[in-house]
py3Dmol code that shows the C-alpha trace and the ligand (Angstrom):
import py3Dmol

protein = """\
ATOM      1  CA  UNK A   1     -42.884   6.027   8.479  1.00  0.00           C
ATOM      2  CA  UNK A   2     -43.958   8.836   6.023  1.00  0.00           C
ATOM      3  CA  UNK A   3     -41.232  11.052   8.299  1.00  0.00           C
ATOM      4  CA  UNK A   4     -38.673   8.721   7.421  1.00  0.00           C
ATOM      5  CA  UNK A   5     -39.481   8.867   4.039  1.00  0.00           C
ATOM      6  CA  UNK A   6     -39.574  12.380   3.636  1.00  0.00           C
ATOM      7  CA  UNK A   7     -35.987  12.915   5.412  1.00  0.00           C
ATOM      8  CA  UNK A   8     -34.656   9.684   2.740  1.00  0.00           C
ATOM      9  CA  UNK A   9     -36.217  12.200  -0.410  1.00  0.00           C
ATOM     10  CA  UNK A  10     -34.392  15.300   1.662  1.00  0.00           C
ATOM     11  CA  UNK A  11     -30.885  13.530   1.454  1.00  0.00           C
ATOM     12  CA  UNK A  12     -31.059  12.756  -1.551  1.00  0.00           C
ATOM     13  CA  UNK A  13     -28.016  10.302  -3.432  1.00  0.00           C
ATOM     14  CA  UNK A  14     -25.404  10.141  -1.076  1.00  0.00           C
ATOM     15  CA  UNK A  15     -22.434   8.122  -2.836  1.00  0.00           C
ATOM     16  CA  UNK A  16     -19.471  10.002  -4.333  1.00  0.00           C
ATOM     17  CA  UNK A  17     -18.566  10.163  -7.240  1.00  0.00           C
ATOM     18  CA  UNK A  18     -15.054   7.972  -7.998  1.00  0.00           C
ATOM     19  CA  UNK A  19     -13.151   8.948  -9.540  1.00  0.00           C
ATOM     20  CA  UNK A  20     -13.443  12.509  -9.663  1.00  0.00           C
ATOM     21  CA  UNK A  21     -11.646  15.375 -10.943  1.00  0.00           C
ATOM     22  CA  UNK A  22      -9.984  17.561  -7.805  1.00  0.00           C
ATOM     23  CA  UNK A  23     -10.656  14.810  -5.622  1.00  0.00           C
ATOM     24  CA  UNK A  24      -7.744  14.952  -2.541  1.00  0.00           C
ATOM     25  CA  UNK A  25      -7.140  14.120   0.833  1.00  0.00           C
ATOM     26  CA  UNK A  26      -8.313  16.128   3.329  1.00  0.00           C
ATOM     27  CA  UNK A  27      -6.560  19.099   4.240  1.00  0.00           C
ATOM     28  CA  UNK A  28      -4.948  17.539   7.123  1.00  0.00           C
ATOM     29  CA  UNK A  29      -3.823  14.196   5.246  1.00  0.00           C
ATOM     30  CA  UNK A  30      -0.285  13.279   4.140  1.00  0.00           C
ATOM     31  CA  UNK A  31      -0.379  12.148   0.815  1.00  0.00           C
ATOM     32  CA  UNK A  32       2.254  11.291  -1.757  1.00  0.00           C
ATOM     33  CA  UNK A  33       5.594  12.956  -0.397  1.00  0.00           C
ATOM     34  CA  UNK A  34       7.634  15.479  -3.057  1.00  0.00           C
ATOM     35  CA  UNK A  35      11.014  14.228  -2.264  1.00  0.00           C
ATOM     36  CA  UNK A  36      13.445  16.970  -2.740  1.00  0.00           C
ATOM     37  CA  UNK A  37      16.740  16.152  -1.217  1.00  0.00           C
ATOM     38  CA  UNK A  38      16.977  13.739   1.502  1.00  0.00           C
ATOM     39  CA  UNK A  39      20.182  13.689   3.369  1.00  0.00           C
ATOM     40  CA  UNK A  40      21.388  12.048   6.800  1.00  0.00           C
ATOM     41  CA  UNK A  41      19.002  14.944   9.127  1.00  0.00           C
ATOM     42  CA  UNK A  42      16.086  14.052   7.177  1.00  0.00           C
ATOM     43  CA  UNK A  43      16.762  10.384   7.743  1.00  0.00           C
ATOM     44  CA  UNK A  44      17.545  10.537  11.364  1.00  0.00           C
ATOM     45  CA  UNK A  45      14.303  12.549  11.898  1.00  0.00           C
ATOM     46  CA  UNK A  46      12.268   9.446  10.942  1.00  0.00           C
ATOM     47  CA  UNK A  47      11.180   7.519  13.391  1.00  0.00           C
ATOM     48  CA  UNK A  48      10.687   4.364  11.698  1.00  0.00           C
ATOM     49  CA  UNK A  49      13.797   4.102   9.728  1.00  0.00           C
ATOM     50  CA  UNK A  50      11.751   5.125   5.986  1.00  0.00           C
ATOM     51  CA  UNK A  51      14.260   7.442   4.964  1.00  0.00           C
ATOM     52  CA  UNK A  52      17.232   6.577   3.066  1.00  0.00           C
ATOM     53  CA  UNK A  53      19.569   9.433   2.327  1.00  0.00           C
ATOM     54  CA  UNK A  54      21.787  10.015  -1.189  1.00  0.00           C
ATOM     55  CA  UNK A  55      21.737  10.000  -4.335  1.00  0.00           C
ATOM     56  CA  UNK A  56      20.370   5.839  -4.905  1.00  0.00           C
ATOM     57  CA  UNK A  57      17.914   6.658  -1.134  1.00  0.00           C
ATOM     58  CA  UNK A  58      14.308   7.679  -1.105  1.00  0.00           C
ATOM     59  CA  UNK A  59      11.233   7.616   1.318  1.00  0.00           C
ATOM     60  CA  UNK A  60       9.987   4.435   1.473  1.00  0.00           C
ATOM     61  CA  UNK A  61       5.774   4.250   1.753  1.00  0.00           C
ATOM     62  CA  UNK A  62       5.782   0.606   2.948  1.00  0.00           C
ATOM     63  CA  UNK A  63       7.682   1.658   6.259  1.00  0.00           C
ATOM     64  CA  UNK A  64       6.320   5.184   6.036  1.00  0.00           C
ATOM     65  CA  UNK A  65       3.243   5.388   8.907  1.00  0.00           C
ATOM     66  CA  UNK A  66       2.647   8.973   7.810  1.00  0.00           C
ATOM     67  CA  UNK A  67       3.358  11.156  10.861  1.00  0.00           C
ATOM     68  CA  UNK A  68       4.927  14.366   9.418  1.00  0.00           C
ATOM     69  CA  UNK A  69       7.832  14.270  11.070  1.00  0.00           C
ATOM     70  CA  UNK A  70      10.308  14.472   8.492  1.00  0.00           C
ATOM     71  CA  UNK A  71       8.812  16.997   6.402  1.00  0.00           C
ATOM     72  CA  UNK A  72       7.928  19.241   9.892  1.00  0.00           C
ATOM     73  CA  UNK A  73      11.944  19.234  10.497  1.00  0.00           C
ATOM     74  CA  UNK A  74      13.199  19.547   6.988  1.00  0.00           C
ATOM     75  CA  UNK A  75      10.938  20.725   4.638  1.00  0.00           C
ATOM     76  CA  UNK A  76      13.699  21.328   2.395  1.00  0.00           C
ATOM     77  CA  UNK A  77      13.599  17.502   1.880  1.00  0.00           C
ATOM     78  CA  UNK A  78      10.357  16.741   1.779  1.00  0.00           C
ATOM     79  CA  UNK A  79       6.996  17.989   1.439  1.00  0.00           C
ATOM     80  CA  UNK A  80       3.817  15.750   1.409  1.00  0.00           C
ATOM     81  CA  UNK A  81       0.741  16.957  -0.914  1.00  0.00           C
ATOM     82  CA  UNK A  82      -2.563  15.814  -0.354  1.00  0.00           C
ATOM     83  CA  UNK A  83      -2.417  13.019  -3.565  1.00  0.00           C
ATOM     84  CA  UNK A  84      -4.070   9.767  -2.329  1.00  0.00           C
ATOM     85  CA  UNK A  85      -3.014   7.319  -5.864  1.00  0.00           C
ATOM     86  CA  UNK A  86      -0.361   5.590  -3.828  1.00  0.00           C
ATOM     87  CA  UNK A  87      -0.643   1.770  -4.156  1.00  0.00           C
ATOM     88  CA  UNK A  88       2.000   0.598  -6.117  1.00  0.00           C
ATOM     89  CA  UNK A  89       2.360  -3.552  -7.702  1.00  0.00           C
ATOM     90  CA  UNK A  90       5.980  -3.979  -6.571  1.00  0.00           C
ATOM     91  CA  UNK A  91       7.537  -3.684  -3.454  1.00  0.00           C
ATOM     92  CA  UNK A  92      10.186  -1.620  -4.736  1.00  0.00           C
ATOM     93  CA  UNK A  93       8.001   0.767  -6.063  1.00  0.00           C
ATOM     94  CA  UNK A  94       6.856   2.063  -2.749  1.00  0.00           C
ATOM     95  CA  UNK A  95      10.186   3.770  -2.599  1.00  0.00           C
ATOM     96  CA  UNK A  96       9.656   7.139  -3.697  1.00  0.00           C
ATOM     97  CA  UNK A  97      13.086   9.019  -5.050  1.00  0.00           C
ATOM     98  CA  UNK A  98      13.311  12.439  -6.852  1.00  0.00           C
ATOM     99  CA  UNK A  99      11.465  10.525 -10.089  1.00  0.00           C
ATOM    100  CA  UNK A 100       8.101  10.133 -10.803  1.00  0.00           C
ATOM    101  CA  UNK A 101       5.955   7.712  -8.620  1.00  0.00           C
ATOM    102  CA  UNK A 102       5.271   4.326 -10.385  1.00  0.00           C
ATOM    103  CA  UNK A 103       1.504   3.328  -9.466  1.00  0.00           C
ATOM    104  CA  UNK A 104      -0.410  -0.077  -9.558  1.00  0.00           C
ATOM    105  CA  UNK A 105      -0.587  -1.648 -12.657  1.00  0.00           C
ATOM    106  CA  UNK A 106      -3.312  -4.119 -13.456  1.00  0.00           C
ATOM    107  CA  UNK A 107      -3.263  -8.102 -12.663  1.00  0.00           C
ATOM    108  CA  UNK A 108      -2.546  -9.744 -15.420  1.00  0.00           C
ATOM    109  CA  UNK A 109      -5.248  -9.946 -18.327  1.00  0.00           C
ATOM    110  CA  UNK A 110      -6.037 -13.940 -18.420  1.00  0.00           C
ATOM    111  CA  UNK A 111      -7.281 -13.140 -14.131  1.00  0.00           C
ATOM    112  CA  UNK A 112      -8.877 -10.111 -14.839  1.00  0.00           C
ATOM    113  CA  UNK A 113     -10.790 -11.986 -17.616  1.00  0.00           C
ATOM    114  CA  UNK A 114     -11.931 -14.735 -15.156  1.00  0.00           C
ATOM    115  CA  UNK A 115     -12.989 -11.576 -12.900  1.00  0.00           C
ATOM    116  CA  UNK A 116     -15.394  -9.979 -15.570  1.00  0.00           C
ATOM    117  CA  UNK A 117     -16.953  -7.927 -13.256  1.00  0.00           C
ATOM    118  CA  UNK A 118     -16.996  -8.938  -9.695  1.00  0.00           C
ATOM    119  CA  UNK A 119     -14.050  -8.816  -7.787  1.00  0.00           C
ATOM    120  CA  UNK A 120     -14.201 -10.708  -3.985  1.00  0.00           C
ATOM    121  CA  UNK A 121     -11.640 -10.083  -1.137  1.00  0.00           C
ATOM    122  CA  UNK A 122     -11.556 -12.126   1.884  1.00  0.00           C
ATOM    123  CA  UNK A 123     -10.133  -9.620   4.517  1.00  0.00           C
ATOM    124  CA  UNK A 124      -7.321 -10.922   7.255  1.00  0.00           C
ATOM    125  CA  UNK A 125      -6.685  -9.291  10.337  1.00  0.00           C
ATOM    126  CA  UNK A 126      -3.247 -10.591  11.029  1.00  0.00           C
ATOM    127  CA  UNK A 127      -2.817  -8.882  14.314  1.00  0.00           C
ATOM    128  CA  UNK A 128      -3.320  -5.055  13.908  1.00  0.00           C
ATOM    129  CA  UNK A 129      -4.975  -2.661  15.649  1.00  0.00           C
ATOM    130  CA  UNK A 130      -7.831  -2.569  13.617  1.00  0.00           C
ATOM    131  CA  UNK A 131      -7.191   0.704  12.078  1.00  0.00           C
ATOM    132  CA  UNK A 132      -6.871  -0.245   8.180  1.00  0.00           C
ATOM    133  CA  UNK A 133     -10.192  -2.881   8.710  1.00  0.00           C
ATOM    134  CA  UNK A 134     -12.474   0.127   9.726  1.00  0.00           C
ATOM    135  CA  UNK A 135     -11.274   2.082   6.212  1.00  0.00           C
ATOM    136  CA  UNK A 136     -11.961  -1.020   4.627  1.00  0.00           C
ATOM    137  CA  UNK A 137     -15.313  -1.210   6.604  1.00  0.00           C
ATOM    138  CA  UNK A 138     -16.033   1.972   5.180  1.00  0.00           C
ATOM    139  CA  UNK A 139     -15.760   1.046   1.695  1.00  0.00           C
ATOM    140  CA  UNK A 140     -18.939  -0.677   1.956  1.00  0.00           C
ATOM    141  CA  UNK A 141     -20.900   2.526   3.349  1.00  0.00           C
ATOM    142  CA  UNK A 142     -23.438   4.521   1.258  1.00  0.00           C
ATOM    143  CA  UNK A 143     -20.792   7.146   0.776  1.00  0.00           C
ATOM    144  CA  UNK A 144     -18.427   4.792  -0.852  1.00  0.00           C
ATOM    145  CA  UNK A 145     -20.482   2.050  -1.613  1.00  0.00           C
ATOM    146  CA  UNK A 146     -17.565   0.177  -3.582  1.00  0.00           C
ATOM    147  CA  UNK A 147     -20.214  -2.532  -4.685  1.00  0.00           C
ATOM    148  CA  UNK A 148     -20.852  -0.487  -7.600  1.00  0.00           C
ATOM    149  CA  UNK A 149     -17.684  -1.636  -9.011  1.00  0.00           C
ATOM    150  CA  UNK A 150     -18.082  -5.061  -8.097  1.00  0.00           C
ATOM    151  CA  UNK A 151     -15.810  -5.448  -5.363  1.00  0.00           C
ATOM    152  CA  UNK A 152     -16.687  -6.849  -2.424  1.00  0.00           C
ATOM    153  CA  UNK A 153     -15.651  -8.242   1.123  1.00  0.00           C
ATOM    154  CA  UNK A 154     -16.645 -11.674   1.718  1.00  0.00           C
ATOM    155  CA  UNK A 155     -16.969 -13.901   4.409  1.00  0.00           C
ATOM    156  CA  UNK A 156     -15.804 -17.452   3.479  1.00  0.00           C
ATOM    157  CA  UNK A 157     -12.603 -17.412   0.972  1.00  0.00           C
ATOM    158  CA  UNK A 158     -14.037 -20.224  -0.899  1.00  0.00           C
ATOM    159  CA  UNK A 159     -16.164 -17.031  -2.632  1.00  0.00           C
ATOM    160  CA  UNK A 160     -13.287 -15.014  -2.560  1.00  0.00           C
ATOM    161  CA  UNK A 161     -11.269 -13.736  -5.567  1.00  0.00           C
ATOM    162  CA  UNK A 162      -8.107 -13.234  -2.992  1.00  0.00           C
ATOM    163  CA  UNK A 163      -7.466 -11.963   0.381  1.00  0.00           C
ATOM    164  CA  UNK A 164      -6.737  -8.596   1.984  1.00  0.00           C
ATOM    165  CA  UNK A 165      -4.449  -8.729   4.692  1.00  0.00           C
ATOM    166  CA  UNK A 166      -3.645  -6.346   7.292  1.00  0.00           C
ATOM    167  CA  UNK A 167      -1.436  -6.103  10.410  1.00  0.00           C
ATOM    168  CA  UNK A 168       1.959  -7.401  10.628  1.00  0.00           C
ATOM    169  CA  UNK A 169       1.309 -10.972  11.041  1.00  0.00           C
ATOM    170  CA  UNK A 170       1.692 -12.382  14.179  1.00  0.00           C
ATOM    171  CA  UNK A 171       2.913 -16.000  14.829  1.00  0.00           C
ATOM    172  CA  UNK A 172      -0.623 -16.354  16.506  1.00  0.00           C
ATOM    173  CA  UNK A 173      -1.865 -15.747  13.123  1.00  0.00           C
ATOM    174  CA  UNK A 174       0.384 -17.317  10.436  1.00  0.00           C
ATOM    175  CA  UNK A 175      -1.277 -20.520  10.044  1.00  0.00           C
ATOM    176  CA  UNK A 176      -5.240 -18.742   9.837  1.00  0.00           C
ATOM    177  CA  UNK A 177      -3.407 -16.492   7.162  1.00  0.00           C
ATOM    178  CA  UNK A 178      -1.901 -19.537   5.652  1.00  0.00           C
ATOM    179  CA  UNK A 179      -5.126 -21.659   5.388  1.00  0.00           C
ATOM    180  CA  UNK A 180      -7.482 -19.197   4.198  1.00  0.00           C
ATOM    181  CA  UNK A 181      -5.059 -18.237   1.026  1.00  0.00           C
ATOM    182  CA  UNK A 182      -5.537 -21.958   0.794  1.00  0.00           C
ATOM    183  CA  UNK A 183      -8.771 -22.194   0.897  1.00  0.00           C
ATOM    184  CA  UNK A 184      -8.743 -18.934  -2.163  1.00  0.00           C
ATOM    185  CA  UNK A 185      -9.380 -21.013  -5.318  1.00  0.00           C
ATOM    186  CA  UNK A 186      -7.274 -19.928  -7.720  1.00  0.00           C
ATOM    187  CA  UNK A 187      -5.845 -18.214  -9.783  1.00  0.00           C
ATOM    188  CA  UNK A 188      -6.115 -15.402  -6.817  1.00  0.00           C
ATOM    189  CA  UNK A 189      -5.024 -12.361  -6.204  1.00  0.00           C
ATOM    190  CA  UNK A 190      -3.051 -10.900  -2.706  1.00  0.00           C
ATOM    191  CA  UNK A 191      -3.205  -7.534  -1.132  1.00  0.00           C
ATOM    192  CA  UNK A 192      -0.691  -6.479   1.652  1.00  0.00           C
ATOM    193  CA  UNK A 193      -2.840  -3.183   3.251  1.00  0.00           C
ATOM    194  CA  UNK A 194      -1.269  -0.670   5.371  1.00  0.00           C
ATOM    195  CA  UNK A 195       2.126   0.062   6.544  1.00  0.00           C
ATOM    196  CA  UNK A 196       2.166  -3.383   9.263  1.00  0.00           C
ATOM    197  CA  UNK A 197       1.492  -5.558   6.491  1.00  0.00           C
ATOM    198  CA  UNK A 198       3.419  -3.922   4.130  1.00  0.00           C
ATOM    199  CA  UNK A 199       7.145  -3.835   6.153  1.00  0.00           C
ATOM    200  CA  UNK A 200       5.573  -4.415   9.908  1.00  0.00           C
ATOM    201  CA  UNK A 201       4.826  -0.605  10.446  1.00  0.00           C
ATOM    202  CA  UNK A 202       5.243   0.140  14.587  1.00  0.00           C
ATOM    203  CA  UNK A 203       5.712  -3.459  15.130  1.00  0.00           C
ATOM    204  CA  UNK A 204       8.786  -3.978  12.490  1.00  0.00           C
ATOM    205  CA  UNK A 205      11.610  -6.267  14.252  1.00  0.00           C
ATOM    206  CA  UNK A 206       9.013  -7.469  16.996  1.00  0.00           C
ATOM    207  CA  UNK A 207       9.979 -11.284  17.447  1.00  0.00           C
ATOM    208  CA  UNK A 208       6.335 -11.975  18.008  1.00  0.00           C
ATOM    209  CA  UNK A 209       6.116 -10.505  14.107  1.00  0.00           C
ATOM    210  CA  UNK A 210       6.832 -12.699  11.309  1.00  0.00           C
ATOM    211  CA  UNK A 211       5.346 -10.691   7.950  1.00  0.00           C
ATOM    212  CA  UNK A 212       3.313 -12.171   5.100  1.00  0.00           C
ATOM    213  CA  UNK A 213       5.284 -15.331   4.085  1.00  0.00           C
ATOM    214  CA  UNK A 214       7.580 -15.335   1.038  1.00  0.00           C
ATOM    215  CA  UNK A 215       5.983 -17.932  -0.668  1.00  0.00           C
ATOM    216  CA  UNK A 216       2.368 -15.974  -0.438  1.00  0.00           C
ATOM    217  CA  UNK A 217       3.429 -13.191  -3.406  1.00  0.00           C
ATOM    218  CA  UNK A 218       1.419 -10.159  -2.969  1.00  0.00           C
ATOM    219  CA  UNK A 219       0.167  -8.245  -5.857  1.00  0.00           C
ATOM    220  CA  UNK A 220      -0.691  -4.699  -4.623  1.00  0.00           C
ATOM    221  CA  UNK A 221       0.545  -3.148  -1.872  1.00  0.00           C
ATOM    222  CA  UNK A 222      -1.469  -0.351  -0.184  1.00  0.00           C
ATOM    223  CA  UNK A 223       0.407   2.091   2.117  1.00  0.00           C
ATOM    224  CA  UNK A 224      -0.951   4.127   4.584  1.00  0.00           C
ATOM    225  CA  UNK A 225      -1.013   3.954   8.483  1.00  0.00           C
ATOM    226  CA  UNK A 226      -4.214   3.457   8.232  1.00  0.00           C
ATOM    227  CA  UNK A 227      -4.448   4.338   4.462  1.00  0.00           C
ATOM    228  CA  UNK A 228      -7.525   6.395   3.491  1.00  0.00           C
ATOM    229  CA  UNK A 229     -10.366   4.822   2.176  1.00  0.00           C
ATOM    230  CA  UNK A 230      -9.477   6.837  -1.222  1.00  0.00           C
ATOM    231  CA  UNK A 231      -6.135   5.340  -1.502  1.00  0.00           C
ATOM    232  CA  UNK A 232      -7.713   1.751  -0.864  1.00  0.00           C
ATOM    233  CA  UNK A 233     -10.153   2.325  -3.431  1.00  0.00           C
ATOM    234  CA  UNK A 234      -7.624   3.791  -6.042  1.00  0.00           C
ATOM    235  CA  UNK A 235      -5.236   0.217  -5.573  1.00  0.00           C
ATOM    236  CA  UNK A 236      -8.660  -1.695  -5.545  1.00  0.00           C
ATOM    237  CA  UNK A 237      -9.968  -0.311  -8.907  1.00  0.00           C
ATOM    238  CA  UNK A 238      -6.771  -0.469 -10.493  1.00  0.00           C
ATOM    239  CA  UNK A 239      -5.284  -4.070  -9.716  1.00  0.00           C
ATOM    240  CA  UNK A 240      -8.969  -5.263 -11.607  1.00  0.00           C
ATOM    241  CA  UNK A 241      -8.216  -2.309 -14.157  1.00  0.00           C
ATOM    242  CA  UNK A 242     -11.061  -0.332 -13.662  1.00  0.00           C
ATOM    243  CA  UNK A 243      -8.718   2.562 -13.569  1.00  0.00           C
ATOM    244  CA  UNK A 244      -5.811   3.533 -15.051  1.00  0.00           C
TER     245      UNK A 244
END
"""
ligand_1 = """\
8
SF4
S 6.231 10.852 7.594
Fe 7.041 8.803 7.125
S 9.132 9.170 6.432
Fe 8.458 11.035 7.493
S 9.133 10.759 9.630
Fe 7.014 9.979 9.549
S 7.249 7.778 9.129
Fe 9.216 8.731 8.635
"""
view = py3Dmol.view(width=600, height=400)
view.addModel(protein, "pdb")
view.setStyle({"model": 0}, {"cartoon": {"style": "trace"}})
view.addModel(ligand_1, "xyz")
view.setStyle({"model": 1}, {"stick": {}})
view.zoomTo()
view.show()
């Protein structure tokens, strides 16, 4: 026991600091693209159909899953730096152009007021691979400990503030997605996490795919494929207006 206690003194306080000046993604991450020209090659080298060329075109994050591919075979159209502030409140605002990027704004004032300072997410799994719930997961580690802020994943959405979803929906899971932003008392608050949520990522056209319903309106939309625990925590912070 007194080992243990020695090697707890010896790490000493293990949660970073958010947010922090300098703070990126790692070296090997694709973060917010620099879109410089995008024309017809650039489009056709993307695999998942996120490119639209011309003048009105841009990359769109929402279908964007990340891979490099367009930047590897044109890097005079686009270049990706290592920025991780990439949620955005509207879905058209996940297409990036030549412009500035327009981030998250906050939910509006009368909900954040009925937040004060706790801020609950039931998570749904709507049939992905389970990629974006471990960088959720991880939120709630010592190293990122987002409790400190308040925010926290629940189990029952009666406690919940609003719900997280990820994957692309699956007919097998539209009614459990359905029922539990039921079961959210309101006025609540809907996140569409990672690039299957967001426009279907790999699985977009599948017919066993339906997307988060119409009538369900989501609030922030986090891209990624599976975004980093950063860029969660950036569109987290910011829908409750922690950050600006
Ligand atoms: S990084 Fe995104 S836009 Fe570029 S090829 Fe991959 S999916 Fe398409």
């Amino acid at each position: 026991m007194f080992k243990e206690i020695i090697a707890r003194f010896k790490q000493g306080y293990r949660t970073m600091e958010f947010p922090a000046p300098g703070l990126a993604l790692p070296p090997r991450g694709l973060g917010l693209p620099l879109v410089k020209q995008l024309d017809e090659k650039a489009a056709a080298a993307c695999p998942y159909a996120a490119i639209t060329p011309g003048a009105g075109g841009g990359l769109d994050l929402g279908r964007c899953v990340f891979c490099g591919a367009c930047a590897q075979a044109f890097p005079e159209a686009v270049e990706f730096t290592r920025e991780y502030k990439l949620c955005a409140s509207a879905r058209q605002d996940l297409v990036v152009g030549v412009g500035a990027f327009k981030r998250a704004a906050p939910v509006a004032a009368d909900i954040r007021r009925i937040l004060g300072r706790s801020f609950k997410l039931r998570q749904v799994s709507a049939g992905g691979c389970g990629a974006c719930e471990a960088d959720c997961n991880v939120l709630g580690t010592l190293a990122w400990d987002m409790g400190r802020f308040g925010v926290q994943f629940v189990a029952s959405p009666r406690h919940a503030d609003g719900i997280l979803i990820t994957g692309p929906v699956t007919k097998n899971m539209e009614l459990a997605l359905r029922k539990t932003y039921d079961a959210v008392p309101g006025p609540k608050v809907v996140i569409a996490c990672g690039a299957c949520a967001i426009a279907g990522g790999p699985y977009a056209g599948h017919e066993e795919c339906v997307g988060i319903p119409r009538d369900i309106p989501v609030d922030l939309y986090i891209p990624g494929c599976p975004p980093h625990p950063l860029t969660i925590l950036d569109g987290l912070l910011r829908l409750i207006g922690r950050i600006d």
